[in-house]
PDB file of N, CA, C and O in Angstrom:
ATOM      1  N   UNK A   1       0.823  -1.190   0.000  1.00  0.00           N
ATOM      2  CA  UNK A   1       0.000   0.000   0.000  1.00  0.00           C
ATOM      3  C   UNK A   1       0.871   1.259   0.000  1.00  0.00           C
ATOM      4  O   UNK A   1       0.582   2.350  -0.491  1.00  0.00           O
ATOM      5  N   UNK A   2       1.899   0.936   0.589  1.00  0.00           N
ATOM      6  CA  UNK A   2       3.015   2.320   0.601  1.00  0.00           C
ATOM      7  C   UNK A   2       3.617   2.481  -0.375  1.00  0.00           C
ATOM      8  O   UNK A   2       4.173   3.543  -0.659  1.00  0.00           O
ATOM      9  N   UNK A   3       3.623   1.279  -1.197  1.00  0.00           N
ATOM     10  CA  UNK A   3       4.187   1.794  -2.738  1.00  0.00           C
ATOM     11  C   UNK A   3       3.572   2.231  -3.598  1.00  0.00           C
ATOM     12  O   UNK A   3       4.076   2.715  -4.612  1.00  0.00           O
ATOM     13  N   UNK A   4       2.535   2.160  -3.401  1.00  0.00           N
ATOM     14  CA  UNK A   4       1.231   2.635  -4.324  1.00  0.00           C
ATOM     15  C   UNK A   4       1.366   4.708  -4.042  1.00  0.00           C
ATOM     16  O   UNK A   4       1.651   5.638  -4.796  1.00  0.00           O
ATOM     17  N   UNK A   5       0.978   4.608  -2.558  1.00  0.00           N
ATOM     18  CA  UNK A   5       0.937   5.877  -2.395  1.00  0.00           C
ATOM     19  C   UNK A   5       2.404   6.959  -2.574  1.00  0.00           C
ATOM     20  O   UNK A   5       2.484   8.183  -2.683  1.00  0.00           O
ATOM     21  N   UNK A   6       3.506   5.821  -2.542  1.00  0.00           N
ATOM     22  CA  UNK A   6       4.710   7.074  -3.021  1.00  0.00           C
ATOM     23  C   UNK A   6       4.713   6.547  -4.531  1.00  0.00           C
ATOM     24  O   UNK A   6       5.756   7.023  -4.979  1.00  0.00           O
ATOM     25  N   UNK A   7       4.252   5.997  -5.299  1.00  0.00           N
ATOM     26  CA  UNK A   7       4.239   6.311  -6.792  1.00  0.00           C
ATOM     27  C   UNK A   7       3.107   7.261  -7.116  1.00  0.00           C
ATOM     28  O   UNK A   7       3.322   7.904  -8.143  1.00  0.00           O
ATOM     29  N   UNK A   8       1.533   7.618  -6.292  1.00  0.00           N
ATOM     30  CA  UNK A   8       0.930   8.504  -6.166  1.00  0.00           C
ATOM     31  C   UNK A   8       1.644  10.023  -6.572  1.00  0.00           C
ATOM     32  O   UNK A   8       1.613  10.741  -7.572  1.00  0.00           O
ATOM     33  N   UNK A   9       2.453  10.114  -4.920  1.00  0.00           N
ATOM     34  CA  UNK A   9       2.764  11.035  -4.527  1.00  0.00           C
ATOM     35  C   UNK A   9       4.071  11.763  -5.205  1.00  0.00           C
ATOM     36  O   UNK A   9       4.527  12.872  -4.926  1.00  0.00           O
ATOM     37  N   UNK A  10       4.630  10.636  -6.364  1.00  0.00           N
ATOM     38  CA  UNK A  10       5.255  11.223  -7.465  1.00  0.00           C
ATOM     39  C   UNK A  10       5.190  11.660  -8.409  1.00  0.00           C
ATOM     40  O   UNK A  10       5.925  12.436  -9.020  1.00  0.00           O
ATOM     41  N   UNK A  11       3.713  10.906  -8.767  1.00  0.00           N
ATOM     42  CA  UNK A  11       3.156  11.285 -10.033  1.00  0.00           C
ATOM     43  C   UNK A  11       2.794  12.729  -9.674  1.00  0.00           C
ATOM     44  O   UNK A  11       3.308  13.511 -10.474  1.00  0.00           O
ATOM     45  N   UNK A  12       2.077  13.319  -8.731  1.00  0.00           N
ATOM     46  CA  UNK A  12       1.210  14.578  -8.359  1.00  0.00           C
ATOM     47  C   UNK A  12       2.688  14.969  -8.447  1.00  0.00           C
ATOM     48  O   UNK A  12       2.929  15.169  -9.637  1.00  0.00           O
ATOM     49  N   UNK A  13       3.596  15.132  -7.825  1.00  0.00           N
ATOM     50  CA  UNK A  13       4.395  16.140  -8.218  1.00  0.00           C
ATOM     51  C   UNK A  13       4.976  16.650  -9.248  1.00  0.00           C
ATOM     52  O   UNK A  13       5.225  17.819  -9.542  1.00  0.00           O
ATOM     53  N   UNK A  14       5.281  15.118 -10.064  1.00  0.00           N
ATOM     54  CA  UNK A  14       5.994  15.098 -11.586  1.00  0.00           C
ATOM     55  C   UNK A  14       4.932  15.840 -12.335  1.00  0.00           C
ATOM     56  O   UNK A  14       5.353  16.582 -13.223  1.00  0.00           O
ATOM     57  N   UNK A  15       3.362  15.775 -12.112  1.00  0.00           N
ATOM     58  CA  UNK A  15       2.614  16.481 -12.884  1.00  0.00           C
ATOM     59  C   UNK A  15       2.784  18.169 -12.661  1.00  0.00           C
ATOM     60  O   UNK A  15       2.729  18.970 -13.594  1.00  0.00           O
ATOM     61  N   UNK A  16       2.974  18.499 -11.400  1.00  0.00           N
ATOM     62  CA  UNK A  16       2.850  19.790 -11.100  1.00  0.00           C
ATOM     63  C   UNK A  16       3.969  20.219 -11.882  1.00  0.00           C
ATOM     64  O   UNK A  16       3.765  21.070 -12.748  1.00  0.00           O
ATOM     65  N   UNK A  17       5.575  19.579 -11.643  1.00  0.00           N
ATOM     66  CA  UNK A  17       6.462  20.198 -12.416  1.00  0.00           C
ATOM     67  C   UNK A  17       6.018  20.468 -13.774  1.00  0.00           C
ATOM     68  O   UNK A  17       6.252  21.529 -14.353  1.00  0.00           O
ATOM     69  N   UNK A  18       5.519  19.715 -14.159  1.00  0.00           N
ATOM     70  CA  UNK A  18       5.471  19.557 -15.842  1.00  0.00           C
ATOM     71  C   UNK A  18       4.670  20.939 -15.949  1.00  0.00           C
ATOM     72  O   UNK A  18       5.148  21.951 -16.462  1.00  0.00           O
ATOM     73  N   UNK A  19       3.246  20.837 -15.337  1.00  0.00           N
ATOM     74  CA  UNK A  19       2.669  22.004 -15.471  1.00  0.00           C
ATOM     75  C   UNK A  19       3.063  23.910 -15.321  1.00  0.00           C
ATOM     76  O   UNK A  19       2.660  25.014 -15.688  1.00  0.00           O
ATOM     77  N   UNK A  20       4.257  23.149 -14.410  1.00  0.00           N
ATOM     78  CA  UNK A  20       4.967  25.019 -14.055  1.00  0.00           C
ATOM     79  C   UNK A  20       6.146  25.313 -14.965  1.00  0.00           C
ATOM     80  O   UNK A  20       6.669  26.416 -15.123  1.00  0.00           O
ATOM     81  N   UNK A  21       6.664  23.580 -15.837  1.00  0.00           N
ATOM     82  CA  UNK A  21       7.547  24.493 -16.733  1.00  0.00           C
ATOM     83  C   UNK A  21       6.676  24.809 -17.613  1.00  0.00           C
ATOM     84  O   UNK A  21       6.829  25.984 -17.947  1.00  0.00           O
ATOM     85  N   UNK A  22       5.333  24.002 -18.458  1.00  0.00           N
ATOM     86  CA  UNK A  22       5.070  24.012 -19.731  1.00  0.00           C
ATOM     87  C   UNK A  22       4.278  25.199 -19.651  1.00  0.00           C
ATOM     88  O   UNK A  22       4.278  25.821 -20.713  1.00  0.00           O
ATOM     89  N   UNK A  23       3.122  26.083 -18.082  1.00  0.00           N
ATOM     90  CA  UNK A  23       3.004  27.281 -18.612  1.00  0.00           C
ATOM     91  C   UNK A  23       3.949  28.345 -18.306  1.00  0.00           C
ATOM     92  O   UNK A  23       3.576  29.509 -18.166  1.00  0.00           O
ATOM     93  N   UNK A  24       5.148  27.982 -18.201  1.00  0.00           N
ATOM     94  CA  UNK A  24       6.675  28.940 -18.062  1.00  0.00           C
ATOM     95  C   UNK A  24       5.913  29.643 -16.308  1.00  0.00           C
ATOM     96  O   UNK A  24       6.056  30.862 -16.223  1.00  0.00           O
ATOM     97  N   UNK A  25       5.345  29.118 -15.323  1.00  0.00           N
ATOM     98  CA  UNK A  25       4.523  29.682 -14.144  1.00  0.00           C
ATOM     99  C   UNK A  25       6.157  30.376 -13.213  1.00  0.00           C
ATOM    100  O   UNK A  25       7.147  29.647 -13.160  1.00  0.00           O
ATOM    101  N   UNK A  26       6.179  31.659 -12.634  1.00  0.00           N
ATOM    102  CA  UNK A  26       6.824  31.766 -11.442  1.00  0.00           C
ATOM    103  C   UNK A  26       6.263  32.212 -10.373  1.00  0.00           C
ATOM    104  O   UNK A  26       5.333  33.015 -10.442  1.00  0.00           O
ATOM    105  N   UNK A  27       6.972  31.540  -8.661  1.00  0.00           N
ATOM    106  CA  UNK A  27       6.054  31.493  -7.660  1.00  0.00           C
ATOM    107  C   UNK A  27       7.397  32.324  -7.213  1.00  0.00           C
ATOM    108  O   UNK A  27       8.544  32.354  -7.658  1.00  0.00           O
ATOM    109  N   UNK A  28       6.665  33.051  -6.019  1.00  0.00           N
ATOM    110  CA  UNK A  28       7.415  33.754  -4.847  1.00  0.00           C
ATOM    111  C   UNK A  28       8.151  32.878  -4.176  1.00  0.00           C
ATOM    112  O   UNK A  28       8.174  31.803  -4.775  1.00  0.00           O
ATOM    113  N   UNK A  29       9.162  32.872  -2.546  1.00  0.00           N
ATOM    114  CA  UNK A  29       9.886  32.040  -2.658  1.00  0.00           C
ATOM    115  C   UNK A  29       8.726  31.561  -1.256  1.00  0.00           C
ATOM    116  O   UNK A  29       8.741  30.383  -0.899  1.00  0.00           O
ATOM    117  N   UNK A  30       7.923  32.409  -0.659  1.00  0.00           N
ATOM    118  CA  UNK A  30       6.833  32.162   0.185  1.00  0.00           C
ATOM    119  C   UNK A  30       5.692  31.183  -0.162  1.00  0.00           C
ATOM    120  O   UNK A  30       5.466  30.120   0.416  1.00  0.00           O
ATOM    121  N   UNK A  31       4.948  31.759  -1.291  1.00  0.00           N
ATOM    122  CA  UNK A  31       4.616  31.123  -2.180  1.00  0.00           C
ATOM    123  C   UNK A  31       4.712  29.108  -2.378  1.00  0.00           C
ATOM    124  O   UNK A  31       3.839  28.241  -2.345  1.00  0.00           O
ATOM    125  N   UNK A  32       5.855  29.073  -2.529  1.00  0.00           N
ATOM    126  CA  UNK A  32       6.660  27.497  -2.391  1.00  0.00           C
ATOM    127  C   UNK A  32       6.780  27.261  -0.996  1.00  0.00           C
ATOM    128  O   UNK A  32       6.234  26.233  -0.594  1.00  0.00           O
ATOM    129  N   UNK A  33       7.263  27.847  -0.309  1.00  0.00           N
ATOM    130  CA  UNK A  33       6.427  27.460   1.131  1.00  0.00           C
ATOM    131  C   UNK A  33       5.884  27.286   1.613  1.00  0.00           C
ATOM    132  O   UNK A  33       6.118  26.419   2.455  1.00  0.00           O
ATOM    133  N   UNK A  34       4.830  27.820   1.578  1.00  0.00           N
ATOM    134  CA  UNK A  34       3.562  27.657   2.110  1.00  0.00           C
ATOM    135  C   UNK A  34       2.845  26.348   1.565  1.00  0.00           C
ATOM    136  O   UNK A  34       2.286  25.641   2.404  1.00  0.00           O
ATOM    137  N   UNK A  35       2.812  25.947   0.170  1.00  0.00           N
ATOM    138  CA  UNK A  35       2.558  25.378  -0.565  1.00  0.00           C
ATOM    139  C   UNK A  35       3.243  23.956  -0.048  1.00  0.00           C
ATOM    140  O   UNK A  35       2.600  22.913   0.069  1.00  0.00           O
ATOM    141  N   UNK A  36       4.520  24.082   0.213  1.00  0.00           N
ATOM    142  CA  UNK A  36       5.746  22.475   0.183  1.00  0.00           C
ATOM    143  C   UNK A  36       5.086  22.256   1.910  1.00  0.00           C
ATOM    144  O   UNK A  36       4.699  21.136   2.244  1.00  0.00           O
ATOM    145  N   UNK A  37       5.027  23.348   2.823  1.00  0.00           N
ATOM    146  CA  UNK A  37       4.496  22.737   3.815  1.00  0.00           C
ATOM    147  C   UNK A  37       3.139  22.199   3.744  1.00  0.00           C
ATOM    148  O   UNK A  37       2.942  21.032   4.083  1.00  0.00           O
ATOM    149  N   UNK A  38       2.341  22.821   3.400  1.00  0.00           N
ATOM    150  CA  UNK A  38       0.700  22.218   3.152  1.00  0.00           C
ATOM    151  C   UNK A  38       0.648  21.103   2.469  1.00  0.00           C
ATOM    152  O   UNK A  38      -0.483  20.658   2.658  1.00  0.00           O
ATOM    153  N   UNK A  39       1.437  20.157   1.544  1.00  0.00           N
ATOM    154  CA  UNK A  39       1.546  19.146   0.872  1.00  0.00           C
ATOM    155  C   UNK A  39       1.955  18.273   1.745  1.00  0.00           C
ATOM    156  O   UNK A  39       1.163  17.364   1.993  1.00  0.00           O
ATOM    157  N   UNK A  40       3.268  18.278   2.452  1.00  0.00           N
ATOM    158  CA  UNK A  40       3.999  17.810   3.724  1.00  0.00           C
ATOM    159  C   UNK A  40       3.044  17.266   3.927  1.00  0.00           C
ATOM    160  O   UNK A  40       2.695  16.145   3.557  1.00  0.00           O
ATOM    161  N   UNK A  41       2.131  18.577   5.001  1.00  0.00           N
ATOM    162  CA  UNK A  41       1.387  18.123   6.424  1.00  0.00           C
ATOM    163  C   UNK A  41      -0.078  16.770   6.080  1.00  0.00           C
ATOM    164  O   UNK A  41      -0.642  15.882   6.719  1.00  0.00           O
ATOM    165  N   UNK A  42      -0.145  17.414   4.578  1.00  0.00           N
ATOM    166  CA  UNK A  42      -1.632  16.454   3.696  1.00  0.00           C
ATOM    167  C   UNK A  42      -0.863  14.868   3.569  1.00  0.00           C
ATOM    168  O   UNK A  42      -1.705  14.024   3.875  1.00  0.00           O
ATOM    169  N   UNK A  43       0.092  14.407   3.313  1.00  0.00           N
ATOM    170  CA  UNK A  43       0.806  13.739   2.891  1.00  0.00           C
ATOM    171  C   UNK A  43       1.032  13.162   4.421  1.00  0.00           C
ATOM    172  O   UNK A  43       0.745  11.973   4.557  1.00  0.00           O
ATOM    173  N   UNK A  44       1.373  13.659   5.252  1.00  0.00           N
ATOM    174  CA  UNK A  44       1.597  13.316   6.304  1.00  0.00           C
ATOM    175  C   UNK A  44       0.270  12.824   7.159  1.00  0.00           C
ATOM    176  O   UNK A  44       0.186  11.740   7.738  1.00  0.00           O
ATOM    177  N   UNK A  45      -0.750  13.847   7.116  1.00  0.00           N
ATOM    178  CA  UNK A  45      -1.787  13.158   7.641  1.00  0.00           C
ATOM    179  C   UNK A  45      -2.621  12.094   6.832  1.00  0.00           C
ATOM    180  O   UNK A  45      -3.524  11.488   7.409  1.00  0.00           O
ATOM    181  N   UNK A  46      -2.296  11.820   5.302  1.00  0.00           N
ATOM    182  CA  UNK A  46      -2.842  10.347   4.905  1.00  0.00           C
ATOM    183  C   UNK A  46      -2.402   9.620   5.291  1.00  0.00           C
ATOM    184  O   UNK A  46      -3.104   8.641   5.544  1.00  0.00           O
ATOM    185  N   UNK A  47      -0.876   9.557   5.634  1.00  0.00           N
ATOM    186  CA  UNK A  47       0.121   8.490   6.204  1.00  0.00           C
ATOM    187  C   UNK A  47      -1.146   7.916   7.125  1.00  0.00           C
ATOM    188  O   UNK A  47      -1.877   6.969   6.837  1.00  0.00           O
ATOM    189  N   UNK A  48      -1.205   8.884   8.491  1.00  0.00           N
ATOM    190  CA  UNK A  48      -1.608   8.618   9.456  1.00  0.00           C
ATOM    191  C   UNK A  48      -3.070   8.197   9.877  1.00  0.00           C
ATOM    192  O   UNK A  48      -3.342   7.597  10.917  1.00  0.00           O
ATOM    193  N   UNK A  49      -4.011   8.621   8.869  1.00  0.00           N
ATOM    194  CA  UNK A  49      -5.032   8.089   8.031  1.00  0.00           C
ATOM    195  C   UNK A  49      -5.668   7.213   8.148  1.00  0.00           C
ATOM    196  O   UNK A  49      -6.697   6.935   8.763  1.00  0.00           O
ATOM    197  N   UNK A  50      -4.494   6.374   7.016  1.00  0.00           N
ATOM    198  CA  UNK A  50      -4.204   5.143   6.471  1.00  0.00           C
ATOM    199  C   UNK A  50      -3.698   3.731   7.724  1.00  0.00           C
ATOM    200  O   UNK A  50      -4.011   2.561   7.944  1.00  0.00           O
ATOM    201  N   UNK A  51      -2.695   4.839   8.307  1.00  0.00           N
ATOM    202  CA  UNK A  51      -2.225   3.725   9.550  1.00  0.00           C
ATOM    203  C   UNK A  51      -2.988   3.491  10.356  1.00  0.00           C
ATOM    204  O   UNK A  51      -3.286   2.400  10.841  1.00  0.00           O
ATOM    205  N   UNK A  52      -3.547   4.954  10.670  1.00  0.00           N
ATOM    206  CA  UNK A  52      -4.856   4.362  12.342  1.00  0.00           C
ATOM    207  C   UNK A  52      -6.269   3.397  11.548  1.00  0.00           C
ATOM    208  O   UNK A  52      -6.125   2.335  12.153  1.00  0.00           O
ATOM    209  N   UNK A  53      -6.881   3.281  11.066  1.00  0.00           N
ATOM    210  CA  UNK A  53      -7.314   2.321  10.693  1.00  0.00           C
ATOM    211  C   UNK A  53      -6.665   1.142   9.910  1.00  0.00           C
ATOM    212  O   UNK A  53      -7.159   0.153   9.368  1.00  0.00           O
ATOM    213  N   UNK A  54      -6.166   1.316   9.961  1.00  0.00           N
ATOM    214  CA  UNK A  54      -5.399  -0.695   9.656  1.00  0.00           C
ATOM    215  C   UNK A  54      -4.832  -0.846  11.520  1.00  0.00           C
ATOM    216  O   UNK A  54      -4.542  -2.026  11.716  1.00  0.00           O
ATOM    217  N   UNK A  55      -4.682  -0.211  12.479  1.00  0.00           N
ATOM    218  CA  UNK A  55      -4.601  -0.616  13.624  1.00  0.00           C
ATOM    219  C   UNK A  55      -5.629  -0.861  14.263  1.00  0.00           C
ATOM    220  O   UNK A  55      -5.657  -1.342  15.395  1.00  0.00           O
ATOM    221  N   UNK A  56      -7.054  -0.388  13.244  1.00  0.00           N
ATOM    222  CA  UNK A  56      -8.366  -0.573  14.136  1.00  0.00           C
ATOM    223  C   UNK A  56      -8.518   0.164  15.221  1.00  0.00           C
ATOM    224  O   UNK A  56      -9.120  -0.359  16.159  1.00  0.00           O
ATOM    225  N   UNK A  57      -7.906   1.856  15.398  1.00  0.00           N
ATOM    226  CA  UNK A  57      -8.442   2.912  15.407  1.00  0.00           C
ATOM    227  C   UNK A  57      -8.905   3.867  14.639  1.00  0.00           C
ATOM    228  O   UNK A  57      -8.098   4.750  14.346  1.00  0.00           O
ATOM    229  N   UNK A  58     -10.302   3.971  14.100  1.00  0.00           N
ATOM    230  CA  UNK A  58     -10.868   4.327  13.476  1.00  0.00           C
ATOM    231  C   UNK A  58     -10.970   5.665  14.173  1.00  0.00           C
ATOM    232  O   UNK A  58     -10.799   6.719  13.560  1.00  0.00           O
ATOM    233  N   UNK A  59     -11.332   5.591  15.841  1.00  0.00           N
ATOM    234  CA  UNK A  59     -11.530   7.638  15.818  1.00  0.00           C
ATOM    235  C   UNK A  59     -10.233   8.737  16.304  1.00  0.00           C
ATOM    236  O   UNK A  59     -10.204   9.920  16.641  1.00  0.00           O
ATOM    237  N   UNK A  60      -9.209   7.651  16.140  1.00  0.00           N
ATOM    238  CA  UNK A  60      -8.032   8.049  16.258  1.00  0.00           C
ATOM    239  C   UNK A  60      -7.495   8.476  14.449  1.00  0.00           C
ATOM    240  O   UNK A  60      -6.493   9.012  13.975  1.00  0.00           O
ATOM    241  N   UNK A  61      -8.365   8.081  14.049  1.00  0.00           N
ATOM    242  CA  UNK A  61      -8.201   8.363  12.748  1.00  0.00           C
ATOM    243  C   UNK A  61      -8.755   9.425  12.024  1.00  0.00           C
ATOM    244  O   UNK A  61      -8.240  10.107  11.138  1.00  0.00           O
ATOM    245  N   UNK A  62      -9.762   9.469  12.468  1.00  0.00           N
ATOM    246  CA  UNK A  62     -10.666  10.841  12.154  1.00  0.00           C
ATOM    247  C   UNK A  62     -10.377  12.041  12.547  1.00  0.00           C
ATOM    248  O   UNK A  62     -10.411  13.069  11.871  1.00  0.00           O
ATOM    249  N   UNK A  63      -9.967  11.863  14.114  1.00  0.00           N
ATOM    250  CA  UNK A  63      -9.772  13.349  14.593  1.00  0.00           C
ATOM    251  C   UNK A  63      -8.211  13.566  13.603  1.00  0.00           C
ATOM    252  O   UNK A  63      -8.036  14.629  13.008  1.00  0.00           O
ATOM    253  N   UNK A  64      -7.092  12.356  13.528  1.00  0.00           N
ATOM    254  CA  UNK A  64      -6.258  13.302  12.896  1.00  0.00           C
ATOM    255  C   UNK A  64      -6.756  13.701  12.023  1.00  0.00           C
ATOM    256  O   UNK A  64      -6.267  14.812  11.817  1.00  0.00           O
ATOM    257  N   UNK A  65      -7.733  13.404  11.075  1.00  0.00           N
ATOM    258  CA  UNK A  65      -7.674  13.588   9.637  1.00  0.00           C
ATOM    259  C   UNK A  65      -8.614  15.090   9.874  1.00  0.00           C
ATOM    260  O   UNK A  65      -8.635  15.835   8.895  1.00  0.00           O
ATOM    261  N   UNK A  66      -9.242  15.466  10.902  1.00  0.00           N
ATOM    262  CA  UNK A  66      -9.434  16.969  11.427  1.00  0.00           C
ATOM    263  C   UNK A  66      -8.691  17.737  11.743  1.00  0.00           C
ATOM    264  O   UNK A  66      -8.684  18.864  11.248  1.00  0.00           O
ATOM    265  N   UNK A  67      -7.716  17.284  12.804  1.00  0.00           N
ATOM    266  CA  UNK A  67      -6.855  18.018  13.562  1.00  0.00           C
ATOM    267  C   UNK A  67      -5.880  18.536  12.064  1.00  0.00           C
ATOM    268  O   UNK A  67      -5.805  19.736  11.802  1.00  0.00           O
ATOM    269  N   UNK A  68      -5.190  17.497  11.185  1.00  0.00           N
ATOM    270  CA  UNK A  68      -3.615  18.254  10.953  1.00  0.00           C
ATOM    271  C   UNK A  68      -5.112  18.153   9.406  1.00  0.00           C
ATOM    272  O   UNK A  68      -5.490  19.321   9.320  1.00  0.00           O
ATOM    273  N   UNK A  69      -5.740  17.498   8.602  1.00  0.00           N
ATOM    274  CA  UNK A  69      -5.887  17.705   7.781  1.00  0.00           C
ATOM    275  C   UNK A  69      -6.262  19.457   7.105  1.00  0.00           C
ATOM    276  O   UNK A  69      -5.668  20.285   6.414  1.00  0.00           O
ATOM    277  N   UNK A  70      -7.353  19.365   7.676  1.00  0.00           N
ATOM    278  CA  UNK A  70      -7.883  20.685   7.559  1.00  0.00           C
ATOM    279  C   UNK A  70      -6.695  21.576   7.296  1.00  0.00           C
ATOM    280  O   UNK A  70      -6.377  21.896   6.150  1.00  0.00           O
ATOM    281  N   UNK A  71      -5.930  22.043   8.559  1.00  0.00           N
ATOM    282  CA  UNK A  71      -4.767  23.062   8.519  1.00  0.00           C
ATOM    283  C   UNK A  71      -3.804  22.501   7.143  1.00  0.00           C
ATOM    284  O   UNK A  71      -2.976  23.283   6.677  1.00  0.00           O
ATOM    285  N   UNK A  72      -3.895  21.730   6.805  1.00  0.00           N
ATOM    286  CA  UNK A  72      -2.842  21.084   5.275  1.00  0.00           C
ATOM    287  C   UNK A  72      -3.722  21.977   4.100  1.00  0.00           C
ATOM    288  O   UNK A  72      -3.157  22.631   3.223  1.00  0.00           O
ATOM    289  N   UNK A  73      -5.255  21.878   4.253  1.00  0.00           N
ATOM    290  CA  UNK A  73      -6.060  22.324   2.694  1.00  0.00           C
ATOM    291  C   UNK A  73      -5.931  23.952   2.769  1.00  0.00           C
ATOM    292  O   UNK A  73      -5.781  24.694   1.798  1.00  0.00           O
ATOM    293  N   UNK A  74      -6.041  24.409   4.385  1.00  0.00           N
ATOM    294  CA  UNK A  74      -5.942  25.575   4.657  1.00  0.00           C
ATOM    295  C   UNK A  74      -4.291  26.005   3.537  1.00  0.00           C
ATOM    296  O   UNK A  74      -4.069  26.746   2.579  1.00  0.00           O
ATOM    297  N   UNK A  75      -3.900  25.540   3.942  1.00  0.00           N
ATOM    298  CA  UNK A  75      -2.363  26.015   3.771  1.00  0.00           C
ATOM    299  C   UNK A  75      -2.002  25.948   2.216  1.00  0.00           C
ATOM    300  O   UNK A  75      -1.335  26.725   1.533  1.00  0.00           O
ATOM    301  N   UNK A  76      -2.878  24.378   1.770  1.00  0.00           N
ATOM    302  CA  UNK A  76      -2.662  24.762  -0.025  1.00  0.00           C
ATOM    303  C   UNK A  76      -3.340  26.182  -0.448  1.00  0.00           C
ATOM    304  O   UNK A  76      -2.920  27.135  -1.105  1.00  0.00           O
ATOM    305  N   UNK A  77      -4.825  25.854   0.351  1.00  0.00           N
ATOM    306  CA  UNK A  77      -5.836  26.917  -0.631  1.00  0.00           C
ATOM    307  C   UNK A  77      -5.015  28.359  -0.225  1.00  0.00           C
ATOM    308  O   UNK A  77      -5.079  29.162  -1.155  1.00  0.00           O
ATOM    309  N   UNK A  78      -4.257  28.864   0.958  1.00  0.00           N
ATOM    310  CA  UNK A  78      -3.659  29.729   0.823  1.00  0.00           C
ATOM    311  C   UNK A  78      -2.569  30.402  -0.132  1.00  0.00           C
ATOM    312  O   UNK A  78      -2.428  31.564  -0.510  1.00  0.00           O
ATOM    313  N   UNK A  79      -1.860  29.239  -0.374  1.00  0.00           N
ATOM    314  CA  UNK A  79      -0.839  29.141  -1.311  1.00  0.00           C
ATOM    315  C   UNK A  79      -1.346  29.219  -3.089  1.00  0.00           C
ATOM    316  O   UNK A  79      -0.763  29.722  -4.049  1.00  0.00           O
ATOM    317  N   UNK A  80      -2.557  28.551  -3.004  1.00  0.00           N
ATOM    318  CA  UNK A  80      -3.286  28.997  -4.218  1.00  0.00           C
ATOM    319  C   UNK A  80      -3.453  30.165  -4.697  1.00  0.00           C
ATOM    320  O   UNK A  80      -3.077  30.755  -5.710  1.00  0.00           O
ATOM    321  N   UNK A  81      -4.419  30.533  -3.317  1.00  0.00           N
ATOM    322  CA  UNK A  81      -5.027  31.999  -3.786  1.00  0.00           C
ATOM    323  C   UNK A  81      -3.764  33.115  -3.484  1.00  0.00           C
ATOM    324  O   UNK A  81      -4.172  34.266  -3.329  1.00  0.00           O
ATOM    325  N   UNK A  82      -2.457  32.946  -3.394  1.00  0.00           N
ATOM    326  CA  UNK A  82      -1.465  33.919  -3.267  1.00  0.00           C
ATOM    327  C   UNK A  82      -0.853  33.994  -5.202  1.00  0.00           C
ATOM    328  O   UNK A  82      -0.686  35.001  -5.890  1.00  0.00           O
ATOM    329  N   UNK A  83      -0.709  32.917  -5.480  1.00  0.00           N
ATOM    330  CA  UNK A  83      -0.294  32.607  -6.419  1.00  0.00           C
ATOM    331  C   UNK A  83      -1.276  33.195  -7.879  1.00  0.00           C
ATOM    332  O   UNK A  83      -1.021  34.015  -8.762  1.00  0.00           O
ATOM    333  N   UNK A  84      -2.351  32.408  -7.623  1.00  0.00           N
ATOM    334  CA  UNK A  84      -3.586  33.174  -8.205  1.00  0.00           C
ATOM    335  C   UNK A  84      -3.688  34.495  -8.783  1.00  0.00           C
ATOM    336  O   UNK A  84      -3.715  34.643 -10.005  1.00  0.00           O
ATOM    337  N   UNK A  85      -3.778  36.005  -7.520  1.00  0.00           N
ATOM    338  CA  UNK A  85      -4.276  36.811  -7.481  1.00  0.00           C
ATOM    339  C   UNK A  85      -2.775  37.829  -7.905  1.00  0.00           C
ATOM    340  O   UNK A  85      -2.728  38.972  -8.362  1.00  0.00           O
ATOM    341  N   UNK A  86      -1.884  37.068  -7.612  1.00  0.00           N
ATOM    342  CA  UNK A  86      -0.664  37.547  -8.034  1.00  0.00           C
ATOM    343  C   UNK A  86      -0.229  37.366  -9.648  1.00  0.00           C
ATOM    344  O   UNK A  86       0.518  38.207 -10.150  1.00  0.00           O
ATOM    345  N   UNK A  87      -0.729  36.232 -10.439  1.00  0.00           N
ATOM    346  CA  UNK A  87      -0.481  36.030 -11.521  1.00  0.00           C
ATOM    347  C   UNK A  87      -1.894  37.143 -12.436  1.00  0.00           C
ATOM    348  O   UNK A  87      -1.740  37.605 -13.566  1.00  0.00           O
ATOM    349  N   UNK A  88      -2.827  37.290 -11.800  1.00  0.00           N
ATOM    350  CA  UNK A  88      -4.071  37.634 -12.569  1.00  0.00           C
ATOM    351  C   UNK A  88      -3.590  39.837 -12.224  1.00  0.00           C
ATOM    352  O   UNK A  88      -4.157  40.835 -12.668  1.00  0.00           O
ATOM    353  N   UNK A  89      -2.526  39.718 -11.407  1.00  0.00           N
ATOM    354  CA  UNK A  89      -2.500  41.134 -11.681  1.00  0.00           C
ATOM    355  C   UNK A  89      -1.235  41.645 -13.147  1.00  0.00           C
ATOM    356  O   UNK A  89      -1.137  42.686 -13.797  1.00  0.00           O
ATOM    357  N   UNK A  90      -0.695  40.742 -13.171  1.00  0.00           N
ATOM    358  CA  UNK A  90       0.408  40.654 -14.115  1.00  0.00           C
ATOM    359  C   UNK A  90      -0.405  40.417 -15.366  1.00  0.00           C
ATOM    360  O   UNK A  90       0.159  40.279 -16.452  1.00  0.00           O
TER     361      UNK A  90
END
């Protein structure tokens, strides 16, 4: 199952590269921060996800997937809409 999800988790990136050279995209250096942590923490809380139910904690599973998930989408959609509103003024 863990090989599945880091060939996942390569493909999503190999796609993103592809997408930021082929529309020539540049990000701030914040921007990529915000962004590399919010992927991290998403990535990190499927890990954990994934693990607490195959241990047969199921609400040990949920609250993480509240506790760190949420703050992970927070942190892309931030990184989005920086990127976004910054490219649409250019």
């Amino acid at each position: 199952m863990w090989f599945i999800f880091g060939l996942v988790l390569g493909l999503v990136l190999l796609g993103f590269v592809w997408l930021v050279v082929a529309k020539k995209l540049i990000f701030t250096w914040y921007e990529w921060l915000v962004g590399i942590v919010g992927f991290a923490l998403l990535a990190f809380t499927l890990q954990n996800f994934f693990g607490s139910f195959s241990e047969m904690e199921p609400q040990a599973a949920w609250m993480f997937l509240l506790i760190t998930g949420l703050p992970s989408l927070l942190l892309l959609a931030v990184a989005w809409r920086l990127s976004a509103s910054r490219m649409k003024k250019a």
